[in-house]
LONUSE-426924 format. One record per residue (C-alpha): residue in three letters; x, y, z. Coordinates in steps of 0.5 Angstrom, whole numbers, plus 500, padded with zeros to 3 digits. Layout:
<atoms>
ALAXYZ...
</atoms>
This chain:
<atoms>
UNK692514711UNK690518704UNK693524707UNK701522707UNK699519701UNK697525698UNK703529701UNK708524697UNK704526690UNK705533692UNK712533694UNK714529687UNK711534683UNK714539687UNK721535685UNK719533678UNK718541676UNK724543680UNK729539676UNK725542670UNK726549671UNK733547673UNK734543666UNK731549662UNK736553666UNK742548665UNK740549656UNK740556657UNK747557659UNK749551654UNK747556649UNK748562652UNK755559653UNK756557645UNK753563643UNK760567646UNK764563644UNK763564637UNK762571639UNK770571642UNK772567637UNK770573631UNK774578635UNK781580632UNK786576636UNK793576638UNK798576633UNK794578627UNK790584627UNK789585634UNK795590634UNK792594628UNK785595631UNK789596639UNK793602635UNK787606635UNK785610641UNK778608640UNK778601640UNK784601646UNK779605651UNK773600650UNK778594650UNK780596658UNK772598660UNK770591657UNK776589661UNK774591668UNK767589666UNK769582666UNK773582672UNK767586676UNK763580674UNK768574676UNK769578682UNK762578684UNK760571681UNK766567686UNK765572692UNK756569691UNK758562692UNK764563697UNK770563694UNK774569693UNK778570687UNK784573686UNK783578680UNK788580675UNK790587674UNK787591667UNK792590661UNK795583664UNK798578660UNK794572658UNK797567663UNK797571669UNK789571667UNK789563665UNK793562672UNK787566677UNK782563673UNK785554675UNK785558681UNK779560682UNK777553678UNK781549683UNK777553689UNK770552686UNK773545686UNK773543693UNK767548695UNK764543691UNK766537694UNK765540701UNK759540700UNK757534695UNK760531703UNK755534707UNK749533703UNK751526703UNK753525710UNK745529711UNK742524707UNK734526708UNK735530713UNK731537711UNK735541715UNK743542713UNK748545716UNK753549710UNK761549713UNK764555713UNK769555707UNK776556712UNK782553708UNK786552715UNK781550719UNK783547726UNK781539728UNK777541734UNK778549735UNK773553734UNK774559729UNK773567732UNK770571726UNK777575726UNK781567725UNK775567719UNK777573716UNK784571717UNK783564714UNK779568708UNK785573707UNK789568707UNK786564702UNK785570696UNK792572697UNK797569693UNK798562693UNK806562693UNK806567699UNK802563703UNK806557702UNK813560703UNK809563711UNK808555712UNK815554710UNK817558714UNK813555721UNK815548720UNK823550719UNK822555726UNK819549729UNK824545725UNK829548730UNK825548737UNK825539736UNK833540734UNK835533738UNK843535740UNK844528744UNK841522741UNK836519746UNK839512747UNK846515750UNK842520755UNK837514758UNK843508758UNK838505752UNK842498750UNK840495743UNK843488740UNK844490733UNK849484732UNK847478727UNK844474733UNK837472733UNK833476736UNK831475744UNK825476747UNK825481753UNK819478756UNK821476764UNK814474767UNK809471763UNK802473765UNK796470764UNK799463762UNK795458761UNK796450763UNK800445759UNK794440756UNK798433754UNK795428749UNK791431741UNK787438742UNK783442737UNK787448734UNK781450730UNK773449727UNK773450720UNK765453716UNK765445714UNK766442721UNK771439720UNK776440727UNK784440725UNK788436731UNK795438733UNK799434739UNK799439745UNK807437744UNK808442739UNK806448742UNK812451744UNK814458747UNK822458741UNK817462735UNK812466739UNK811466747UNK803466747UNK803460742UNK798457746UNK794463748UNK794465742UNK792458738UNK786457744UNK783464744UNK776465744UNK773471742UNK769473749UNK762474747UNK760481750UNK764482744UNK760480739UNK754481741UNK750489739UNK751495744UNK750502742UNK756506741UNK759510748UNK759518745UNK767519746UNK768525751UNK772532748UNK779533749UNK777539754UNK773534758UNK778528757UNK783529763UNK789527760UNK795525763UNK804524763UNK806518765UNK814518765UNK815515773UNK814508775UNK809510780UNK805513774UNK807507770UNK804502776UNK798507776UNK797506769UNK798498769UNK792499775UNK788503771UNK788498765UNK787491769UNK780494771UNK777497765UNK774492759UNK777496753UNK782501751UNK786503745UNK793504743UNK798508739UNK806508738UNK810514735UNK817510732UNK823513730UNK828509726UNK833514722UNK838514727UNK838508730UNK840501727UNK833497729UNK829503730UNK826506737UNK819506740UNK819513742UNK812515745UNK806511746UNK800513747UNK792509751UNK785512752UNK780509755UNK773512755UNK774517761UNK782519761UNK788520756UNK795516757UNK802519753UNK808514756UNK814518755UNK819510756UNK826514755UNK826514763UNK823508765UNK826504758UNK827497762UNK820497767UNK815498761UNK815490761UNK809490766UNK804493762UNK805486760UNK799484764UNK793488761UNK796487754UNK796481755UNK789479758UNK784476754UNK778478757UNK781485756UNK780488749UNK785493746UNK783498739UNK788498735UNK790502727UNK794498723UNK798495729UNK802490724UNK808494726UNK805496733UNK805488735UNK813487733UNK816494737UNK813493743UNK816486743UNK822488740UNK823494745UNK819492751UNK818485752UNK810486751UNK805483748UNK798483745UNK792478746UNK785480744UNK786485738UNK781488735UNK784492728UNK781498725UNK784498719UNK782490718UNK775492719UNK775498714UNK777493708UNK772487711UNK767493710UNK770495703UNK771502704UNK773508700UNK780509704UNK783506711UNK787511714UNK786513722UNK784520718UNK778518715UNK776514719UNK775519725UNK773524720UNK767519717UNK764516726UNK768523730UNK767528725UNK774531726UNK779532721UNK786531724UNK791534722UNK797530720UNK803534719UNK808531725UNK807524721UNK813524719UNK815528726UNK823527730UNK819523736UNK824523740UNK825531742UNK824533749UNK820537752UNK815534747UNK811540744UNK803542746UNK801542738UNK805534740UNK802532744UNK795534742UNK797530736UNK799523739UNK792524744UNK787524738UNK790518735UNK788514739UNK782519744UNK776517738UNK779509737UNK773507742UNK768510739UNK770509731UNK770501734UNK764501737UNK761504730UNK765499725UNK762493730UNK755495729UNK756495721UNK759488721UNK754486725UNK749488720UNK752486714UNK754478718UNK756476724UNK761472720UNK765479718UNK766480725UNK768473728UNK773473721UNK776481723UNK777477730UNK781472726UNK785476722UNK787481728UNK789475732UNK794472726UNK797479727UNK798477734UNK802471732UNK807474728UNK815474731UNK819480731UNK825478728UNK832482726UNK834484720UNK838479717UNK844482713UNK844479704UNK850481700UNK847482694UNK841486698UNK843493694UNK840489687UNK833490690UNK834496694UNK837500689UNK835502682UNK841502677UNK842507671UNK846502667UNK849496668UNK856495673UNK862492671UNK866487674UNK870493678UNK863497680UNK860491683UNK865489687UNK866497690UNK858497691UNK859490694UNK864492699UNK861499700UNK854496702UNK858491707UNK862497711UNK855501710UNK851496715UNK858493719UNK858502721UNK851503722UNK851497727UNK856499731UNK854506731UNK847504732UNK845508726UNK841506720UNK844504714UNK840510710UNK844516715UNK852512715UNK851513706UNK844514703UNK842509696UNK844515691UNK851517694UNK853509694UNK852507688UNK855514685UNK861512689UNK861505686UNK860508679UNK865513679UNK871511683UNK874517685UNK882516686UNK883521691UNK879523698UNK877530693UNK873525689UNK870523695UNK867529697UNK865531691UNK860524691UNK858525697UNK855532697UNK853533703UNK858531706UNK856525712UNK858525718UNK861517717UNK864519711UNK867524714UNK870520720UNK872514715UNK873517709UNK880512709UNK876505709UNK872508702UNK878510699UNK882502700UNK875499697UNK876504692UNK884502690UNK882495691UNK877496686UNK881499681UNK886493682UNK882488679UNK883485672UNK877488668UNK872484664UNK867484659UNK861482663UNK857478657UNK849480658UNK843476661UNK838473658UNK833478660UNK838483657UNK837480651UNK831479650UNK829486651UNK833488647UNK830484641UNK824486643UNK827494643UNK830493636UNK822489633UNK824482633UNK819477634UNK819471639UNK817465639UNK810465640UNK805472637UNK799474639UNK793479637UNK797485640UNK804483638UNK802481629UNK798488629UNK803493632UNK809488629UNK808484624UNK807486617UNK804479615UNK796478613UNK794472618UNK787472614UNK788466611UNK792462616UNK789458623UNK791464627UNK784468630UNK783475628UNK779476635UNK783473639UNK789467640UNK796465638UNK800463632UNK806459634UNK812460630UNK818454631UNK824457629UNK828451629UNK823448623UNK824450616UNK820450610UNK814449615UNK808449611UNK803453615UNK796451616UNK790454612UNK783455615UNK777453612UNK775459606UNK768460610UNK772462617UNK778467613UNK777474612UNK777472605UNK771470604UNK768478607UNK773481602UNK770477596UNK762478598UNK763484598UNK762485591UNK754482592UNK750488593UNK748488600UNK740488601UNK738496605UNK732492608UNK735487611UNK741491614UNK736497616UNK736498623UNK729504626UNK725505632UNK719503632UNK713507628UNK718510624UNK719509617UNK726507614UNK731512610UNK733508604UNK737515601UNK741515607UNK742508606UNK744508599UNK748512599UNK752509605UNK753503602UNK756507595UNK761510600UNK763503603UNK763500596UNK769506595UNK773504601UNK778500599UNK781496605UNK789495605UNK788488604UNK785491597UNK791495595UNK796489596UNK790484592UNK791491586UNK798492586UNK799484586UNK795483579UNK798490577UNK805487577UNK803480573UNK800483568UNK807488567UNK811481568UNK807478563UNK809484558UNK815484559UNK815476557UNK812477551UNK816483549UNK823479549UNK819474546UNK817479540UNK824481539UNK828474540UNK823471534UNK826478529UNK832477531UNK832469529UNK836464532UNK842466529UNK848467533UNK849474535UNK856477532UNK862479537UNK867483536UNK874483539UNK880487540UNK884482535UNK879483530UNK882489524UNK879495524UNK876495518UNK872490520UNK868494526UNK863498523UNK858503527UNK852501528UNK847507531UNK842506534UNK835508530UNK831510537UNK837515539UNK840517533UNK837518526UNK842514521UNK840518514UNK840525516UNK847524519UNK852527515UNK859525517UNK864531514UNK861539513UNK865543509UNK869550510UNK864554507UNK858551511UNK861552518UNK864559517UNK856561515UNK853557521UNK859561526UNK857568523UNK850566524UNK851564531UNK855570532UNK850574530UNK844571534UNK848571541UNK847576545UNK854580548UNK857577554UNK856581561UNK862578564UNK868579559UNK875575562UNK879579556UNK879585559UNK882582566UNK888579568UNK889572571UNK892575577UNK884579578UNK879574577UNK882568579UNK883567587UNK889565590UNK889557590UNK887557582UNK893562580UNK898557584UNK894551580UNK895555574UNK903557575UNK905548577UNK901546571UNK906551567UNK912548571UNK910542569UNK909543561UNK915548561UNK921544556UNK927549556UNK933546555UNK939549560UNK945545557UNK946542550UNK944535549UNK939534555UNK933531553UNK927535555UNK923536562UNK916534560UNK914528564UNK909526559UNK911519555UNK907521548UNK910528547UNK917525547UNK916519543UNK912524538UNK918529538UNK923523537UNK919521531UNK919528528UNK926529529UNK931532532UNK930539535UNK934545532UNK938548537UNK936556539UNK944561538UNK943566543UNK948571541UNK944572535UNK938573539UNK937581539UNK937583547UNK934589546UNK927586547UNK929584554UNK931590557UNK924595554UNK918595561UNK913591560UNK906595558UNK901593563UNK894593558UNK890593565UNK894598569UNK888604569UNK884598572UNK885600581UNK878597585UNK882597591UNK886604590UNK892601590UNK895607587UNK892612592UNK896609598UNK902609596UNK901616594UNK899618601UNK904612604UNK910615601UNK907623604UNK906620610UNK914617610UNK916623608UNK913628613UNK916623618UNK922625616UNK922631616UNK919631623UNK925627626UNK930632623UNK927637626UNK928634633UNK935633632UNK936625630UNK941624623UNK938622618UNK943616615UNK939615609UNK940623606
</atoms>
């Protein structure tokens, strides 16, 4: 016994030293780490001298070596762990290097996570077997080393490169599954898309149980307590299997514990096309003999009204079933028997939608489930889907990219049906393992995902039911319609389902969301505006584009109206603008409101302040002086004791420098409370001031009345009054002699400095722009007072010149016939006239040389010259 004990003592020793080497060497790449970066941040960068030192040659060869130095060894670092990295040519861009590096980062990443997943899967085991890095590995294939190398070659090429191949395949794939008739007029399938109810297409009931008369238990609570309903109320008008469904009993080899059944591999499982009626018989034979069996359906809905069960697929633990049920569409109903049976068991994964088609479509209905994904959620696990669950019990990852695939292609492709074959090929084997564990956990959780799984059962498919007013959650609107739009999208969301029920088209196909409310936003007047909302043009819009143009005149008929907001609208509003509501809590009053709420009954930590807006002049309710912040705020000036607020380990002494000096930098900290407390005194005490100034003055006046004066008072009687702050009354001098303001122009004369822009020396005409000289000229026009004809009285618009003229006297009268003419007729001197900036002068010269030689030259040429 002492011998293992000492192998667990040597091995945790062992442990202990190994993750002590491994931290040392996790310091020591922290610190070699810091070391280069502050070592890069010492070398010159981009933008600053980077371009001085990269000019010498020197410094420019060592920089490309380092340079491929670095990508030889993160060429090398990537390669060791698995992970090929794409490495940047020498002297490329800093962003193409960031990107090869998120790349390689990203890759590590999922190697990391790989592994982190297998050594978890492994637990204790000693022995781990490492996958192969292969980024396109296959679910169940087995990779060659030429597919390997192929995968790895992939992986190190270009990301945007790989992509476009993949793009590339599914468009080719795309191409091959063309659907050129829809399915439902190549096999005669009929479907009831009117506003009827729905009716089942159930023909024989199979596994009916007797009518029981008088009061029968419904079910035994964890209490005891037993729940009674009257054997009268058991009706067939919600559901068929009521009766059934509400008498079940789980059978008890379910619930006890049996080892899992490994499932077989794909190679080994026969799998076989059912889409004859002897087949389909077969099938039903097959199903009626076995104790379990998983389903799985492939739906389609885009191009079809209610939507289309396109392929259903059952396995069993030796052999594999895919129902093509184009062919045989009405005989699909007798599968009805093993579905039905409830001391067989069907597997299903996330049959909540499974249930309804097959009732819808067919007429079959389901008793004894068991639901996967129900058991994944009892059990809490970290995802729920079919992917993780074979990948978690199968160790198959399955390739989900026919997901969203056009199901009702035919003839169904390889890649196809090995999709719809796994589905369902490891359901088995993944319940056998989800009933072990909750068996484990307690035997309640199974009974109760029983229970849950048979609610599912219970549930009626019902047809959709037409609403008005259905757009209002279906679409989200930009901005709010008026009352023309929302009639254009009332009419164009009814057309829109009355064509895709007669058509058997889902209403998505007839016109998507995007291109209905573009319609009733935009109005188009004619069928070119149509068109040009509907981009790509649908088929049905096309074929009946003129029921959209009569919704879109009758819209643009109606009387338009102000809509008047909701309340809600409103209220967001308010909100948007910073208005507070009716009540105010924590997070509202800090980001919100200016207010102090230290001294009300509001909590600081936590509660709400109603404010009644109704209520004037309310008085708010103060708290106690113990309870507000106040009392912080005063305290603060006793100086607090170091030893009682010291908080050290044990054994060690305390640091009361550090301490001291922490609380003389708290006492500096002024809160902003403080600030308003200071700037409050501050603005009393200058109000103070200002009272006692006024008082000051009032009592020098006296209480005499002050002296008014007014504009009928003489003017002898107005006096100037100076004021003695501004202007010094005695040294004023009201009158300066001739001599003295002769010597101070000399004086200024002589201590100005000569003007560097003299205007005497330039005429009007070269220094004033254009607008100033017609300014100019209309202010001459208006002061100008020439007299044409004797007696007329003067032009000057100005009252005050006239009644000054008319005071002085009449104006002597000018003779022009003793006025010496001569004057008139002498040329003007131009003072200015050797001033030329633009060589005025020396174009005319050549323009008048430049005319004469034309002339010269027409003469020649034999034209008269009428001017000689």
């Amino acid at each position: 016994m002492s011998q293992p004990v000492e192998d667990n003592g040597e091995h945790d020793e062992l442990v202990r030293e190994n993750i002590q080497v491994m931290r040392k060497r996790v310091e020591e790449m922290t610190r070699t780490g810091a070391a280069l970066v502050r070592e890069s941040n010492g070398l010159p960068k981009s933008g600053a001298d980077f371009e001085l030192y990269n000019s010498y040659p020197t410094f420019n060869a060592f920089m490309k070596r380092s340079e491929e130095r670095l990508n030889a060894l993160m060429g090398k670092i990537t390669k060791s762990i698995g992970c090929a990295m794409r490495l940047p040519d020498v002297g490329s861009s800093i962003e193409h290097y960031t990107e090869c590096v998120i790349e390689a980062q990203d890759n590590i990443a999922e190697r990391v996570a790989t592994l982190h997943g297998v050594l978890k899967k492994a637990e204790r085991d000693t022995i781990v077997k490492v996958p192969e890095f292969i980024t396109k590995a296959g679910p169940t294939n087995r990779k060659t080393e030429a597919e390997v190398a192929e995968a790895m070659k992939t992986f190190s090429a270009n990301i945007g490169t790989v992509l476009a191949a993949k793009f590339r395949e599914r468009r080719e794939e795309a191409a091959q599954m063309v659907v050129h008739e829809k399915p439902q007029r190549t096999y005669n399938i009929t479907s009831d898309n009117s506003s009827a109810p729905f009716a089942s297409k159930l023909t024989v009931k199979h596994h009916a149980v007797e009518r029981r008369s008088g009061i029968v238990v419904v079910d035994d609570n964890e209490s005891g307590q037993r729940d009674w309903i009257s054997a009268s109320a058991e009706t067939e008008e919600e559901h068929p299997y009521i009766a059934e469904m509400l008498h079940f009993k789980v059978p008890e080899k379910q619930l006890k514990s049996v080892t899992p059944q490994k499932f077989k591999t794909l190679t080994e499982t026969p799998l076989t096309i059912v889409d004859t009626k002897e087949k389909l018989e077969s099938l039903r034979d097959k199903l009626n003999s076995v104790e379990e069996f998983s389903v799985d359906l492939e739906h389609h809905e885009m191009r079809t009204y209610l939507g289309l069960t396109c392929l259903i697929q059952i396995s069993t633990r030796d052999e594999d079933f895919i129902i093509d049920p184009f062919p045989m569409w009405d005989r699909i109903g007798i599968l009805n028997e093993p579905f039905t049976n409830p001391n067989i068991l069907k597997v299903f994964h996330g049959s909540d939608n499974d249930v309804l088609w097959l009732q819808r479509d067919f007429g079959v209905h389901v008793v004894n489930l068991f639901d996967t994904y129900v058991a994944m959620k009892k059990l809490k696990y970290p995802k729920f889907s079919l992917a993780y669950l074979a990948f978690r019990f199968a160790d198959v990852v399955l390739d989900k990219q026919y997901q969203l695939a056009d199901w009702r292609a035919r003839p169904l492709r390889n890649a196809m049906i090995n999709y719809a074959r796994e589905d369902t090929h490891y359901l088995l084997y993944s319940y056998d393992m989800l009933r072990e564990q909750l068996l484990q956990q307690g035997h309640k959780d199974l009974e109760n995902v029983y229970a849950e799984s048979n609610d599912l059962c219970i549930r009626v498919y019902k047809k959709p039911v037409f609403n008005p007013k259905g757009y209002m959650t279906e679409i989200k609107f930009r901005f709010t319609l008026n009352n023309r739009q929302d009639f254009a999208l009332t009419s164009l969301y009814r057309w829109r389902d009355i064509v895709a029920r007669a058509e058997d088209e889902s209403p998505q196909f007839v016109l998507p969301n995007h291109m209905l409310l573009s319609l009733a936003e935009t109005l188009p007047r004619d069928v070119g505006g149509i068109y040009v909302c509907c981009n790509p043009l649908p088929y049905f819009v096309k074929q009946r584009t003129g029921d959209i143009l009569k919704i879109m005149v009758e819209a643009r008929d109606i009387k338009l109206e102000k809509a008047e907001r909701s309340v809600k609208e409103k209220t967001d509003a308010q909100e948007a603008r910073g208005v507070m509501n009716d009540s105010m809590d924590y997070i509202t009053s800090v980001l919100k409101s200016k207010i102090d709420f230290s001294h009300t009954k509001f909590d600081e930590e936590r509660g709400e302040l109603d404010i009644d807006k109704n209520e004037e002049m309310k008085e708010i309710l103060e708290k106690d002086h113990k309870e507000s912040l106040l009392s912080v705020l005063e305290s603060s000036s006793v100086a607090p004791n170091p030893e009682a607020m010291t908080v050290v380990e044990k054994g060690k002494k305390p640091d009361n420098k550090k301490i001291g000096k922490l609380l003389n930098e708290l006492d500096k900290f002024v809160t902003p409370f403080e600030c308003y407390q200071m700037m409050l005194i501050a603005k009393q005490k200058q109000e103070e001031e200002d009272r006692e100034e006024a008082e000051r003055k009032r009592l020098e006046e006296g209480d005499k009345p002050k002296t008014m004066f007014s504009h009928h008072d003489a003017a002898v009687v107005r006096k100037p009054e100076f004021d003695p702050k501004i202007l010094n009354v005695d040294n004023l001098k009201v009158e300066a002699t001739e001599a003295e303001e002769q010597q101070k122009e000399t004086t200024m004369e002589e201590q100005a400095e000569p003007p560097i822009f003299d205007p005497s020396r330039f005429s009007d005409d070269q220094i004033m722009s254009k607008k100033a000289m017609k300014r100019k000229m209309q202010a001459a026009r208006r002061n100008i007072d020439v007299s044409v004809v004797l007696g007329e009285t003067s032009s000057c618009s100005d009252p005050k010149k006239i009644k000054t003229e008319e005071e002085s006297g009449e104006v002597e009268e000018f003779d022009y016939n003793k006025a010496d003419s001569s004057e008139f007729e002498k040329p003007v001197s131009d003072p200015n006239a050797a001033f030329d900036p633009f060589h005025q002068k020396y174009r005319l010269k050549n323009k008048s040389k430049k005319n004469n030689s034309m002339k010269k030259s027409s003469n020649r040429t034999g034209t008269i010259n009428y001017k000689k």
